[in-house]
C-alpha positions as YAML, in Angstrom:
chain: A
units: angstrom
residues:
- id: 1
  name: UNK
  ca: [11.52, -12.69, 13.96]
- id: 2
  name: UNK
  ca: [8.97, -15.39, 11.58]
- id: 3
  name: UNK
  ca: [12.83, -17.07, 11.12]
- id: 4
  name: UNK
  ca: [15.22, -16.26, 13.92]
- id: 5
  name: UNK
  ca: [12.75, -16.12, 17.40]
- id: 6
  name: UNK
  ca: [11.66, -18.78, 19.57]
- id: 7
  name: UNK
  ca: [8.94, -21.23, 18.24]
- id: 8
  name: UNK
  ca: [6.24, -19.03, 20.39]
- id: 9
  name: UNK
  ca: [7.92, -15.54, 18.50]
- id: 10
  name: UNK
  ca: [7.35, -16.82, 15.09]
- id: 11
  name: UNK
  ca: [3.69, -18.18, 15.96]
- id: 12
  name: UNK
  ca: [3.27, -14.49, 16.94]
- id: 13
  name: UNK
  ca: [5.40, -12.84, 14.23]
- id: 14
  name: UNK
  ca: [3.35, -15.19, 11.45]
- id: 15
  name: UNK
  ca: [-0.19, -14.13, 13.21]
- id: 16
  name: UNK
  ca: [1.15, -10.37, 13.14]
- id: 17
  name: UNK
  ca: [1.57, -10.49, 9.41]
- id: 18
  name: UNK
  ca: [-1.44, -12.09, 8.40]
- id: 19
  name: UNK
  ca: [-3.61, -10.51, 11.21]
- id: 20
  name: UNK
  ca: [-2.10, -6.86, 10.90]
- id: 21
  name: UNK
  ca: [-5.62, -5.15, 11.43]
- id: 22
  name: UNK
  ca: [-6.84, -7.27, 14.26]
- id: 23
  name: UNK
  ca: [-3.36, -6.97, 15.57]
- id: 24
  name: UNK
  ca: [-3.64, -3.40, 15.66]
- id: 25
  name: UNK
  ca: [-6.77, -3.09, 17.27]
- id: 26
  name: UNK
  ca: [-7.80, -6.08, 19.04]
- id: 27
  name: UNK
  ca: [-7.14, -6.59, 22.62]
- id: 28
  name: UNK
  ca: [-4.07, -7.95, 24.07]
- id: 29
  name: UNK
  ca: [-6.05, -10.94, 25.15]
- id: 30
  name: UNK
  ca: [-7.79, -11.78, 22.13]
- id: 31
  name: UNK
  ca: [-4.20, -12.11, 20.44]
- id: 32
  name: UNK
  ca: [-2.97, -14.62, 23.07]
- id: 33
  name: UNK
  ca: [-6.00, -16.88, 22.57]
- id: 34
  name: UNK
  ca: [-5.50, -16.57, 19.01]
- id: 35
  name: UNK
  ca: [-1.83, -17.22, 19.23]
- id: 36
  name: UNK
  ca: [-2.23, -20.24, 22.12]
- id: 37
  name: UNK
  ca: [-0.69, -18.34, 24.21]
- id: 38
  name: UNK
  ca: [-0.58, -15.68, 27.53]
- id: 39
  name: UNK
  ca: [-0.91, -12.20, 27.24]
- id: 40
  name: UNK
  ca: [2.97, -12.12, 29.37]
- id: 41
  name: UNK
  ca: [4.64, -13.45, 26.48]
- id: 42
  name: UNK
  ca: [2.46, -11.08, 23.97]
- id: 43
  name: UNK
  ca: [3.61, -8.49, 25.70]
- id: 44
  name: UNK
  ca: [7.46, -9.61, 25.88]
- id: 45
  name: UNK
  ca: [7.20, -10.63, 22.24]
- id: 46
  name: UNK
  ca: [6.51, -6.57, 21.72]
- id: 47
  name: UNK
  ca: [9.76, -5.66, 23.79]
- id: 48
  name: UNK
  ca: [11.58, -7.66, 21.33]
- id: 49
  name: UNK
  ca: [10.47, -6.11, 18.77]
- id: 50
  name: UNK
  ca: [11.84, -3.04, 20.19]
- id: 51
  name: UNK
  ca: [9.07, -1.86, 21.45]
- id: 52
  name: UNK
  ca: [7.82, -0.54, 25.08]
- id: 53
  name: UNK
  ca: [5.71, -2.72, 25.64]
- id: 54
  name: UNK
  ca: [2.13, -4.41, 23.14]
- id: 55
  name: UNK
  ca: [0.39, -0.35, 23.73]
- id: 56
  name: UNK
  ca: [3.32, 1.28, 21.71]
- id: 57
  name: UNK
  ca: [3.79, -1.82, 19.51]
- id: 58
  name: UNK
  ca: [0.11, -1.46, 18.46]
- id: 59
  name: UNK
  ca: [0.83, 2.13, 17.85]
- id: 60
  name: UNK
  ca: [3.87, 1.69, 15.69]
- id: 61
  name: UNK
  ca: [1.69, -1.18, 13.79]
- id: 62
  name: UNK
  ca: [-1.09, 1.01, 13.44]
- id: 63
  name: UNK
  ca: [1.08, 3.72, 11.90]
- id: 64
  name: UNK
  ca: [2.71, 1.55, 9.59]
- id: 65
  name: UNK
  ca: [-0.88, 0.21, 8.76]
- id: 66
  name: UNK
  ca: [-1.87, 3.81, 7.90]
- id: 67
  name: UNK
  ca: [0.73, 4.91, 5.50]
- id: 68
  name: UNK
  ca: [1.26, 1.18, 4.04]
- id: 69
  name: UNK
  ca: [-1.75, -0.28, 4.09]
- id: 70
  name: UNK
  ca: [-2.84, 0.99, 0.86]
- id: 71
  name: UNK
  ca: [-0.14, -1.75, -0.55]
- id: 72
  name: UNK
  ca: [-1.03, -4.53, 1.73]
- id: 73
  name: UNK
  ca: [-4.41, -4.96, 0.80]
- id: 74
  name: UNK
  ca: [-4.12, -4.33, -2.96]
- id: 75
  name: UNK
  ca: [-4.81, -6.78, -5.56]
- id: 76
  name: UNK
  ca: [-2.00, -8.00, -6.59]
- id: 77
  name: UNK
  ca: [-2.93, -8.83, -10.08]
- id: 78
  name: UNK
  ca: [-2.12, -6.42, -12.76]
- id: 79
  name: UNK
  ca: [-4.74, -4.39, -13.73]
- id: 80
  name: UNK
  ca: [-6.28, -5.43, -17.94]
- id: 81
  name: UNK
  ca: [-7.42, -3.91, -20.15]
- id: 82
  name: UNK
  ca: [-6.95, -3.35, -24.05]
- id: 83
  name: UNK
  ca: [-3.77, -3.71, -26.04]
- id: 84
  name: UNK
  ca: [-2.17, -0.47, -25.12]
- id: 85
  name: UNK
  ca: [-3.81, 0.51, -21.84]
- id: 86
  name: UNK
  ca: [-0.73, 1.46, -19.98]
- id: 87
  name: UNK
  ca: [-0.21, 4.18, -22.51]
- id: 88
  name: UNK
  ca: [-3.47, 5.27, -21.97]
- id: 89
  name: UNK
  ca: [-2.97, 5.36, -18.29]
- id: 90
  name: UNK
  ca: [0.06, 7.29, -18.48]
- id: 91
  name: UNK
  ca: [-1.77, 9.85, -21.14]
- id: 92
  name: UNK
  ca: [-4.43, 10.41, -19.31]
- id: 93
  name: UNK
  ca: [-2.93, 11.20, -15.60]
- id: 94
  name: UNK
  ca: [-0.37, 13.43, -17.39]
- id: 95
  name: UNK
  ca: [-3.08, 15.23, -19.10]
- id: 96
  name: UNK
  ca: [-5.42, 15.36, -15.62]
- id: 97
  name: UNK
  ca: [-2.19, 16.63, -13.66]
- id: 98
  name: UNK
  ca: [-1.78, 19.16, -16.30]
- id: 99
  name: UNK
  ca: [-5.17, 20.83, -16.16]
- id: 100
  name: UNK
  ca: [-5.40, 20.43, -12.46]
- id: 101
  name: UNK
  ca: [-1.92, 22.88, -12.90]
- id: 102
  name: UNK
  ca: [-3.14, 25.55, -14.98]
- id: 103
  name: UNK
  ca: [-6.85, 25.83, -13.32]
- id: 104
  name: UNK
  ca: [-5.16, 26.30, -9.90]
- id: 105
  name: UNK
  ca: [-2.16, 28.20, -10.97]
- id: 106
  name: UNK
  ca: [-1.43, 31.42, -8.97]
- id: 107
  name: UNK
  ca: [-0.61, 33.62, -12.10]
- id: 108
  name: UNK
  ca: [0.51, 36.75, -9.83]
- id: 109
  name: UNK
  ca: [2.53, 34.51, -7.52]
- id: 110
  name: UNK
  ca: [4.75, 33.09, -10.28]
- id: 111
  name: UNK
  ca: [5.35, 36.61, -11.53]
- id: 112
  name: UNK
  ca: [6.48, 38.04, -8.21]
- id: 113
  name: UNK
  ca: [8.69, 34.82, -7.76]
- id: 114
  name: UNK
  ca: [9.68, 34.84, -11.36]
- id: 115
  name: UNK
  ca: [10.92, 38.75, -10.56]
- id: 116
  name: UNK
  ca: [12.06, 37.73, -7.19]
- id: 117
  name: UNK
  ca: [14.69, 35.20, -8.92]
- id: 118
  name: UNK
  ca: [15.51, 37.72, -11.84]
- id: 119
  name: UNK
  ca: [17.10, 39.92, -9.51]
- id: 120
  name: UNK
  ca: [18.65, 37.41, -6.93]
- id: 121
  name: UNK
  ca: [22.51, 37.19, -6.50]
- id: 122
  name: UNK
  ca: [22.57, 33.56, -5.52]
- id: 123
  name: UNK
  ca: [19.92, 31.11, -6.47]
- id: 124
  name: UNK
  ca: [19.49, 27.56, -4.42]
- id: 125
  name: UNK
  ca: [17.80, 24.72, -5.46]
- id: 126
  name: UNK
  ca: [16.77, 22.78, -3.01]
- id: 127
  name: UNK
  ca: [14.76, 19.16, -3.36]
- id: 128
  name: UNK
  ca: [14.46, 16.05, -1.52]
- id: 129
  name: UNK
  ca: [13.30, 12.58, -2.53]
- id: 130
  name: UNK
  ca: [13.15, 11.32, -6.04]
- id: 131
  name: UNK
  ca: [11.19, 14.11, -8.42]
- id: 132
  name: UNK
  ca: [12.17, 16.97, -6.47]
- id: 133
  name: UNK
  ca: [15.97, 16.54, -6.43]
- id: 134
  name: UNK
  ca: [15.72, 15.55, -10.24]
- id: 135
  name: UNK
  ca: [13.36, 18.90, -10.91]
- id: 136
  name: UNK
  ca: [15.33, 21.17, -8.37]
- id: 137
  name: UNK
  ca: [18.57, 20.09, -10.58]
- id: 138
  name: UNK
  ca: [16.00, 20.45, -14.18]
- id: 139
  name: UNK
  ca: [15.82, 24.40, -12.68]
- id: 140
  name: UNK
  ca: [19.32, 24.57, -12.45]
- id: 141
  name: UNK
  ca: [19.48, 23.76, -16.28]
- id: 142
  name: UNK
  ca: [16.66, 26.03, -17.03]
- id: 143
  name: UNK
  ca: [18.52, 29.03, -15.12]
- id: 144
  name: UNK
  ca: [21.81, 29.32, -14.98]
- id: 145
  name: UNK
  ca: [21.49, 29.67, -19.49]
- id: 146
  name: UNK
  ca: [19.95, 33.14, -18.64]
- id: 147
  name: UNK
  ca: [22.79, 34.23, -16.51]
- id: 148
  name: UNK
  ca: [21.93, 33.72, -12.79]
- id: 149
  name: UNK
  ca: [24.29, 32.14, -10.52]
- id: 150
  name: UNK
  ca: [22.25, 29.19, -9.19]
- id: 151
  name: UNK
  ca: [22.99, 25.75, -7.30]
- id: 152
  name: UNK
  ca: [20.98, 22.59, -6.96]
- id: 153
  name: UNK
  ca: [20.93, 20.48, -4.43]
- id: 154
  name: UNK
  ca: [19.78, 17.45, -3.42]
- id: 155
  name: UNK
  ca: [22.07, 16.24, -0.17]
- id: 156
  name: UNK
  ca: [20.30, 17.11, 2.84]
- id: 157
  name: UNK
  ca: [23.74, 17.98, 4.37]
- id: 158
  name: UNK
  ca: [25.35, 20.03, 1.79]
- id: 159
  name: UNK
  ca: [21.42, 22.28, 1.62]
- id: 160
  name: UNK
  ca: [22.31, 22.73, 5.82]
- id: 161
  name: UNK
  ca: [26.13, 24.27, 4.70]
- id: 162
  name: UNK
  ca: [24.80, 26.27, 1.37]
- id: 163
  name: UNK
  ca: [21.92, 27.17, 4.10]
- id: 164
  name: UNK
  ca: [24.72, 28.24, 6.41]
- id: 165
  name: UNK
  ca: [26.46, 30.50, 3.81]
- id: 166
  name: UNK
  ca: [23.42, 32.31, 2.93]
- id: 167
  name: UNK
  ca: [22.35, 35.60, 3.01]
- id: 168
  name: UNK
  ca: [20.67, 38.57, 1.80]
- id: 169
  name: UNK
  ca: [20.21, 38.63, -1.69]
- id: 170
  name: UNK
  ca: [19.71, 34.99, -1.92]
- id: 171
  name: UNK
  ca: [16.89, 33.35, -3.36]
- id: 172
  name: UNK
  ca: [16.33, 30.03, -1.99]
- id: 173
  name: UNK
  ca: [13.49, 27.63, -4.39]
- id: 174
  name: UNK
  ca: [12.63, 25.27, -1.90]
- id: 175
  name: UNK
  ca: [10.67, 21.70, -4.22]
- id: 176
  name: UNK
  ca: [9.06, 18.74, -2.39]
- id: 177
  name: UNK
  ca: [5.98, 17.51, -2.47]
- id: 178
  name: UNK
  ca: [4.82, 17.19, 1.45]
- id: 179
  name: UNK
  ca: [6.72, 19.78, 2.52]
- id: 180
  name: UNK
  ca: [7.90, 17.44, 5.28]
- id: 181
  name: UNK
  ca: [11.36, 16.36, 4.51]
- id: 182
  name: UNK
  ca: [13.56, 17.20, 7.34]
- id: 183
  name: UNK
  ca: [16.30, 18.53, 5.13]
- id: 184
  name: UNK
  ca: [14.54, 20.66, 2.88]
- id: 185
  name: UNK
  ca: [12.55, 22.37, 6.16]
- id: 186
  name: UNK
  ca: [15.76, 23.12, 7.87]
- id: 187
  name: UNK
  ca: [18.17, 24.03, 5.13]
- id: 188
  name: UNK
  ca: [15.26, 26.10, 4.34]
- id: 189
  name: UNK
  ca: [14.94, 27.81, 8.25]
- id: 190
  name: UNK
  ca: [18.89, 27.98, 8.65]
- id: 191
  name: UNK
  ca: [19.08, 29.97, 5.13]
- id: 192
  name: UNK
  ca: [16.32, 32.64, 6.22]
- id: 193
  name: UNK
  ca: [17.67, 32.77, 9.48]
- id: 194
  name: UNK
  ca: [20.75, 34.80, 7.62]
- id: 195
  name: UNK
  ca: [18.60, 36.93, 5.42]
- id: 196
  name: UNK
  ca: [17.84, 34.94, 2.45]
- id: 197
  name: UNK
  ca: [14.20, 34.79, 0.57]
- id: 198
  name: UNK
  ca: [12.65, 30.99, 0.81]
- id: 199
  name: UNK
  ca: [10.35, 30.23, -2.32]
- id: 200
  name: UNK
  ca: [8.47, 27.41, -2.00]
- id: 201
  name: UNK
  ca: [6.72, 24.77, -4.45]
- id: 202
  name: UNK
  ca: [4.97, 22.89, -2.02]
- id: 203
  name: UNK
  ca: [1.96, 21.26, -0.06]
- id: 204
  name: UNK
  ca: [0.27, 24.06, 1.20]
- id: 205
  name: UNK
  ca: [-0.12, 24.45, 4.94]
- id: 206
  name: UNK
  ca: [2.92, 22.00, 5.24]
- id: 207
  name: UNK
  ca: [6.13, 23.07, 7.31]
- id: 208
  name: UNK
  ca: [7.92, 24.58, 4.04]
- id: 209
  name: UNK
  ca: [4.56, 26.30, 3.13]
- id: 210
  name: UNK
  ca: [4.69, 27.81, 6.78]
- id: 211
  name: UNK
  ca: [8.72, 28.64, 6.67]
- id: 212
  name: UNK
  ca: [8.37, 30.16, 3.24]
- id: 213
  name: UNK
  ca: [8.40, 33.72, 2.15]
- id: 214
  name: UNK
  ca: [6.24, 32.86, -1.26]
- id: 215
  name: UNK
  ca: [4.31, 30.27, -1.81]
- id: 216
  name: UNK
  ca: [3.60, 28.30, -5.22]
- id: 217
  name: UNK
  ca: [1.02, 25.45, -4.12]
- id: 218
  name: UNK
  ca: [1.05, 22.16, -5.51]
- id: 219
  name: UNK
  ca: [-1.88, 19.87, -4.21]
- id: 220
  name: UNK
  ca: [-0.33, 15.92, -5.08]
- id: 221
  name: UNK
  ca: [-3.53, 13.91, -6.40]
- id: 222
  name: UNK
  ca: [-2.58, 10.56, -7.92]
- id: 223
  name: UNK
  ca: [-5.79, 8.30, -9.13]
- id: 224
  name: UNK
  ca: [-4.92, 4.86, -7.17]
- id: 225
  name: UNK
  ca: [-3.16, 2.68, -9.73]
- id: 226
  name: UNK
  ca: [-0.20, 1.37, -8.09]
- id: 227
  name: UNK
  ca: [1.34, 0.40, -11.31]
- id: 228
  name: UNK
  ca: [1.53, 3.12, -12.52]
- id: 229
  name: UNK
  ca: [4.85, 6.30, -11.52]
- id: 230
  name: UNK
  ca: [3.19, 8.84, -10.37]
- id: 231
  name: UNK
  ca: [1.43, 11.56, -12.87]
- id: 232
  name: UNK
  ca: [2.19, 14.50, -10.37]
- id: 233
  name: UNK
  ca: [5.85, 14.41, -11.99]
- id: 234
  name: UNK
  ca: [4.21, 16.29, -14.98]
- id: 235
  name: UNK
  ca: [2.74, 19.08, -13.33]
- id: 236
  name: UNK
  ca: [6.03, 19.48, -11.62]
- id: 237
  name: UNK
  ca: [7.68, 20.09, -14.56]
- id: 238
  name: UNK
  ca: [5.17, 22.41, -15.96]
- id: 239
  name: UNK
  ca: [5.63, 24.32, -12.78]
- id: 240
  name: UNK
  ca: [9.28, 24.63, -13.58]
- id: 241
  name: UNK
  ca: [8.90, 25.52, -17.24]
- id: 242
  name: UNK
  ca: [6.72, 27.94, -16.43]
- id: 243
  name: UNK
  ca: [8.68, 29.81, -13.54]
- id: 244
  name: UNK
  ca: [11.38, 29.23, -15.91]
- id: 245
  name: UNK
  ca: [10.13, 31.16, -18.60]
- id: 246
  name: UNK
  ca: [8.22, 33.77, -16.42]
- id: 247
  name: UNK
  ca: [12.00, 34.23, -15.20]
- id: 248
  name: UNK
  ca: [13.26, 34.39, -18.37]
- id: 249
  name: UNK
  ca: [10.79, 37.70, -19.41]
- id: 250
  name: UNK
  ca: [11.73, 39.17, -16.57]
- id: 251
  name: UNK
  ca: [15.41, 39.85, -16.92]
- id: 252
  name: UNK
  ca: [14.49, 40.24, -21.02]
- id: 253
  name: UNK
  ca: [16.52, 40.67, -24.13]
- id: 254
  name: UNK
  ca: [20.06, 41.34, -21.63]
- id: 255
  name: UNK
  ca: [19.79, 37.09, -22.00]
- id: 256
  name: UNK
  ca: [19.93, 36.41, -24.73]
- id: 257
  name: UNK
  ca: [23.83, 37.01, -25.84]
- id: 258
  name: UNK
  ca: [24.38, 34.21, -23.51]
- id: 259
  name: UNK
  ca: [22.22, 32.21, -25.14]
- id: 260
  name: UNK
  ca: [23.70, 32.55, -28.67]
- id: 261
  name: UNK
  ca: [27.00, 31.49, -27.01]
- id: 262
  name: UNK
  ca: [25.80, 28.42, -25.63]
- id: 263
  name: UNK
  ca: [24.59, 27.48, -29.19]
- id: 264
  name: UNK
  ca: [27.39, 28.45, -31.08]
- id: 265
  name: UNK
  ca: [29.92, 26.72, -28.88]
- id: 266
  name: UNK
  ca: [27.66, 23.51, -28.86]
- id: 267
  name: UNK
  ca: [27.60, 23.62, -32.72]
- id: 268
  name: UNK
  ca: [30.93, 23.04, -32.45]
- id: 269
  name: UNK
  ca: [30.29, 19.28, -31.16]
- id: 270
  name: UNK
  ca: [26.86, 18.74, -32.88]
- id: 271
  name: UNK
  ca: [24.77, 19.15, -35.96]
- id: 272
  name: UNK
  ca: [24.17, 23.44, -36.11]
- id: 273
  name: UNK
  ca: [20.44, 22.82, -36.26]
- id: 274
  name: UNK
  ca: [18.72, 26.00, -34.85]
- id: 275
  name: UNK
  ca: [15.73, 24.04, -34.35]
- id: 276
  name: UNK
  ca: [17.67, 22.09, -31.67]
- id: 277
  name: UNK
  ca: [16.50, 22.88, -28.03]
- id: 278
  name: UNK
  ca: [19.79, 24.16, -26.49]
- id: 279
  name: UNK
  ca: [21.79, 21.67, -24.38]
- id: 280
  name: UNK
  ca: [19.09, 19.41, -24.89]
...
């Protein structure tokens, strides 16, 4: 619009972006003044935009304000400090998400889910978004070495048709953060719909927390640095490794054959250290 609209749509468009709070909530009028021009053509400017008319484009705009905001008013200069402050940074919210993890863990939760996937036929995966997927597919490689038959998944249509196939003595380990993703919900309702268990790691009181049969809650605090990836990617993982290995007690020694075969056949392409984490 601020290249391809009328002369009056690009006055507008340019006052939008520069004006996005007063846009939001200041009257329809004051924006015409401010723009030179009549509330009419404010409001047509909003149909343009796609909108129903300037009440629902101040909605949308206040929406976007609300979950973008955050990065329209930051400074944009990189935060200083001394020679080696980004490791620091990175150090410090790893080791923050990492006691946040263990203070708040549910110790007899991860044991019943840790049993729960011990003795499942079928394991899925499911995660959405960026960690998730990538941790939902890190459970994969932490599982199927101890013998269980489990899938990760990450394509919100493929979770619907594994959802669809389903059944009782599936286990299905739901990951995200909100608990919001569309994909992960519904794969998530269609799969328990047939029978199967839904664990959850997840934003408690969020629609996977509500859908689920057990809950593991993860509470996503970051500290405000927008330069820095988030640190709640390490208590995820810590999560994992310790359902992982909670899983791992519970079907016992019975694992371990298949573990020596997955190091002796690797030894075969790479150097037969024992200290070598396996696959790794």
């Amino acid at each position: 619009m601020t290249e391809s609209g009328t002369k009056t749509e690009r006055r507008l468009a340019a006052f939008v972006l520069t004006n996005t709070r007063l846009a939001s909530t200041g009257s329809i009028a004051e924006i015409a003044e401010r723009c030179g021009t009549s509330e009419p053509t404010v409001t047509r400017f909003a149909r343009a935009l796609g909108c129903r008319g300037t009440a629902d484009f101040k909605f949308r705009l206040a929406q976007a304000l609300a979950v973008g905001g955050l990065y329209l008013d930051a400074d944009t200069s990189p935060p200083q400090g001394e020679p080696g402050h980004a490791a620091d940074a990175v150090y410090d919210g790893a080791s923050a998400a990492l006691s946040r993890i263990r203070a708040s863990l549910d110790r007899d939760m991860v044991a019943r889910m840790a049993l729960r996937l011990a003795n499942s036929r079928r394991i899925l995966a499911l995660g959405s978004g960026g960690t998730s997927s990538m941790l939902a597919k890190e459970l994969e490689n932490r599982l199927f070495r101890l013998g269980l038959d489990i899938r990760a998944e990450a394509d919100g249509q493929m979770q619907r048709m594994l959802a669809s196939v389903a059944g009782p003595g599936t286990a299905v380990l739901a990951l995200s953060v909100s608990g919001h993703g569309r994909s992960i919900v519904e794969a998530s309702a269609i799969a328990r719909s047939y029978g199967a268990e839904i664990l959850a790691i997840t934003a408690p009181g969020s629609p996977l927390a509500r859908g689920c049969d057990m809950l593991l809650p993860f509470e996503n605090v970051e500290d405000g640095n927008l330069y820095k990836p988030s640190s709640s990617r390490y208590a995820l993982l810590a999560l994992v490794d310790i359902l992982a290995l909670s899983t791992a007690e519970a079907i016992g020694p019975r694992m371990f054959e298949g573990l020596r075969r997955i190091r002796q056949n690797l030894n075969a392409h790479a150097a037969p250290d024992p200290a070598l984490p396996i696959g790794d």
